[in-house]
C-alpha positions as CSV (number, residue, x, y, z in Angstrom):
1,X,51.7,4.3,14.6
2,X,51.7,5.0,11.0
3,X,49.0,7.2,9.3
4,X,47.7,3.9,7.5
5,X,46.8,2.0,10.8
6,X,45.5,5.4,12.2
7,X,42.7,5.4,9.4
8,X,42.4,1.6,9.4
9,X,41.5,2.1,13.2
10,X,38.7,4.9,12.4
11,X,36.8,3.1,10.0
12,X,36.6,0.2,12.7
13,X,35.7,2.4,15.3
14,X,33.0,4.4,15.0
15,X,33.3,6.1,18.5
16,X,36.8,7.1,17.8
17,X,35.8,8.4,14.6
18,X,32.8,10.6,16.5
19,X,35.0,11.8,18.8
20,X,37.5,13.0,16.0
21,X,35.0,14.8,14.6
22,X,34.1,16.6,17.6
23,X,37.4,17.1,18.1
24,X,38.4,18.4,14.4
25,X,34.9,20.7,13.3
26,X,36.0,23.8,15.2
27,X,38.8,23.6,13.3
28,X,37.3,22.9,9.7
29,X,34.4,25.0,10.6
30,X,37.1,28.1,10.7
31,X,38.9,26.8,7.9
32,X,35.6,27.3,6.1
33,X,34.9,31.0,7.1
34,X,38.1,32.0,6.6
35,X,39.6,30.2,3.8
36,X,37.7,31.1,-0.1
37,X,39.8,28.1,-1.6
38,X,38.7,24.9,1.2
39,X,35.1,26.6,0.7
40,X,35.1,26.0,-2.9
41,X,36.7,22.8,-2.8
42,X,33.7,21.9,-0.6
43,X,31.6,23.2,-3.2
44,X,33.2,21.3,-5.7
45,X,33.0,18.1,-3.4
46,X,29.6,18.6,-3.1
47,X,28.7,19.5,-6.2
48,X,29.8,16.0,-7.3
49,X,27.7,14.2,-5.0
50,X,24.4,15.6,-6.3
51,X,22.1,13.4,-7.6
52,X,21.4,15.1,-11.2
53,X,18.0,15.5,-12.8
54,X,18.5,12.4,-14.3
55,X,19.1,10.3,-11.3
56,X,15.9,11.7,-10.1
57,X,14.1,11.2,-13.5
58,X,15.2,7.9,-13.4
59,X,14.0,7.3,-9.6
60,X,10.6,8.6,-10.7
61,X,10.3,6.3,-14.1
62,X,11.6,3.3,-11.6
63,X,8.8,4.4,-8.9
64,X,5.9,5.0,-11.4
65,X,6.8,1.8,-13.1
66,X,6.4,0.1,-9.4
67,X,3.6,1.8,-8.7
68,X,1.9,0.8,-12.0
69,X,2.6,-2.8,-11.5
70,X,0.8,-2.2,-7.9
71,X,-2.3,-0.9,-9.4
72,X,-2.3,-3.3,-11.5
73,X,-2.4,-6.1,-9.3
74,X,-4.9,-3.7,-7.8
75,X,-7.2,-4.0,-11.0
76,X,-6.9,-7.4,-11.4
77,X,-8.3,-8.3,-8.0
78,X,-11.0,-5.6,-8.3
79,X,-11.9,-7.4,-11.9
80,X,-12.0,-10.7,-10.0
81,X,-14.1,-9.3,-7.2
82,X,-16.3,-8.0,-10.5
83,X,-16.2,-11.6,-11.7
84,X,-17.4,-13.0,-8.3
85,X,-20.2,-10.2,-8.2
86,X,-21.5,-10.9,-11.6
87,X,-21.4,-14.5,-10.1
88,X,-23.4,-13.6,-7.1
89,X,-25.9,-11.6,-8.8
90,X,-26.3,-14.6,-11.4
91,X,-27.2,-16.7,-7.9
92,X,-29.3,-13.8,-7.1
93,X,-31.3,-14.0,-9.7
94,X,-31.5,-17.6,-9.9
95,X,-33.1,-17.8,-6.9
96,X,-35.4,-14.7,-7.6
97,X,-36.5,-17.1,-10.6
98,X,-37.2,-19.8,-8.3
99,X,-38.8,-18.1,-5.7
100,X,-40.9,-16.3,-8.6
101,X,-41.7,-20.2,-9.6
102,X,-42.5,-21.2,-6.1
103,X,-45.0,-18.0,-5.7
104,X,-46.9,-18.5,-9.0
105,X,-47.0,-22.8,-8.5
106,X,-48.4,-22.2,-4.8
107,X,-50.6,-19.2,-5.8
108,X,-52.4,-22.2,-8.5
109,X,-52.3,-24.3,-6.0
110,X,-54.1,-21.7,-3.6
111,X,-56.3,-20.5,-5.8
112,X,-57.4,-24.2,-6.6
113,X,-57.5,-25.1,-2.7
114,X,-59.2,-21.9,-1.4
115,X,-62.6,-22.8,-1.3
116,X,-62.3,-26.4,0.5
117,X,-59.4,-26.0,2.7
118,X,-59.3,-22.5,4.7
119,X,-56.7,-24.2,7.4
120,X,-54.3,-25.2,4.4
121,X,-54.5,-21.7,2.8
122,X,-53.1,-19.8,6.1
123,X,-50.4,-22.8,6.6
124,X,-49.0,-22.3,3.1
125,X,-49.2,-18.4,3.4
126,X,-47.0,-19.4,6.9
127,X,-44.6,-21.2,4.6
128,X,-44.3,-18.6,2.3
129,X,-43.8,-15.7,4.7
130,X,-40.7,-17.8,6.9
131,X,-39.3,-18.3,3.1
132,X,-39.0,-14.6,2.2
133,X,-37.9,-13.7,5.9
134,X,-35.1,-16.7,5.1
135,X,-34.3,-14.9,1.8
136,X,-34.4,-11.5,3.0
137,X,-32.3,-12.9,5.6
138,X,-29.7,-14.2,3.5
139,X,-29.7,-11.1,1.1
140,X,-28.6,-9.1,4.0
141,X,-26.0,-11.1,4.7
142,X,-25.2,-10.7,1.4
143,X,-24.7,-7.6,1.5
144,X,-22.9,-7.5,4.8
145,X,-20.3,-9.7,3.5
146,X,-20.0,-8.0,0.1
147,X,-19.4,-4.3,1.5
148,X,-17.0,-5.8,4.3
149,X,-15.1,-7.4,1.2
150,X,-15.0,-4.2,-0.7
151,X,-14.1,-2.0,2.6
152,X,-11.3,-4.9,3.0
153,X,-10.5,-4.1,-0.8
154,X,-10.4,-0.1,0.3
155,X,-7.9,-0.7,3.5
156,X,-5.6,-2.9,1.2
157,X,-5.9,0.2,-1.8
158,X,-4.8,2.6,1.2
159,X,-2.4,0.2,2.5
160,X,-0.6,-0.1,-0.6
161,X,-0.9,3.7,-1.0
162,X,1.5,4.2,2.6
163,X,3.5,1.2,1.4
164,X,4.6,3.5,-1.7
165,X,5.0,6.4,0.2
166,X,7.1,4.9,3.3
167,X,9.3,3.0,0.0
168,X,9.8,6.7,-1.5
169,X,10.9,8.4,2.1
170,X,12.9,5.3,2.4
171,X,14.6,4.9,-0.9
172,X,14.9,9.3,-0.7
173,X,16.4,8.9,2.7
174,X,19.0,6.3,1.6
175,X,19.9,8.4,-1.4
176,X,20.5,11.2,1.1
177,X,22.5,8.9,3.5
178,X,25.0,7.5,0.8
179,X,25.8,11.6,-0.7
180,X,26.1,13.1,2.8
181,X,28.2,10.4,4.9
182,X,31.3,9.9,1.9
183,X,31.2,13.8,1.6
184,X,31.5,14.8,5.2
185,X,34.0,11.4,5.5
186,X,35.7,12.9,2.4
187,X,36.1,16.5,3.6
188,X,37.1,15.3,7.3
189,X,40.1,13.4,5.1
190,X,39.2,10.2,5.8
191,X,38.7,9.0,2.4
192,X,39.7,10.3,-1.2
């Protein structure tokens, strides 16, 4: 079997290739403490496979430029919930104009009636008292709704946040895998 089909079989097999390893580290583990020369070519070796200041520098422009474009989105949603808000409190007061119509037209309207009809006086102040427990009612939901929409907002801000974070361990991790694996593949001899 020629040394060709030996390294052909290796890179297919990753089992035979962990067991050469085991097999072969003793060995380049002495090499190492004993020979100056295979430790510097190591060096050398590894030396090569460092990811310079600008690799990283670049990684960090590529990141911030990611996470710029997140926060961004990030804005653009908060401006719209803004938008919706200013919509809201538009409604809002809308209806506080009505209602302030409704109270002054039936106040007239009491005031004009109060002396003949007693009976129609408490049925009307009825009326107006289920209104504002309606409107009250409705307010709070309101406001339910809008600070579970901006706690929503808040879980997708920290989501976003771990999402960066787990893309930075990841993209760190995979820089880490593709220096490490040709070196040690490199130093066993297995590629040049």
């Amino acid at each position: 079997m020629s040394l060709a089909s030996i390294i052909e079989e290796l890179r297919k097999d990753a089992k035979a290739r962990e067991e050469l390893i085991s097999e072969i580290m003793p060995d380049i583990m002495l090499k190492l403490a004993l020979d100056k020369d295979f430790r510097m070519s190591l060096l050398r070796a590894i030396a090569g496979e460092v990811a310079t200041k600008e690799d990283l520098k670049e990684l960090e422009r590529n990141l911030k430029e990611y996470v710029d474009k997140r926060i961004d989105d990030i804005n653009k949603r908060i401006d719209d919930i803004n938008k919706r808000m200013d919509d809201i409190n538009r409604r809002m007061d809308d209806i506080n104009k009505r209602i302030d119509d409704l109270d002054r037209s039936l106040n007239g309207r009491i005031d004009d009636l109060n002396g003949r009809i007693d009976g129609l006086d408490r049925s009307l102040n009825k009326r107006i008292d289920d209104l504002d427990r309606s409107l009250n009612k409705r307010i709070d939901d309101l406001d339910r709704s809008l600070n579970k929409r901006i706690d929503d907002l808040n879980k997708r801000i920290d989501d976003v946040n771990r999402n960066v974070r787990a893309t930075l361990i990841a993209i760190l991790m995979t820089l880490l895998a593709t220096i490490i694996v040709p070196l040690i593949l490199r130093v066993l001899g297995l590629i040049r």
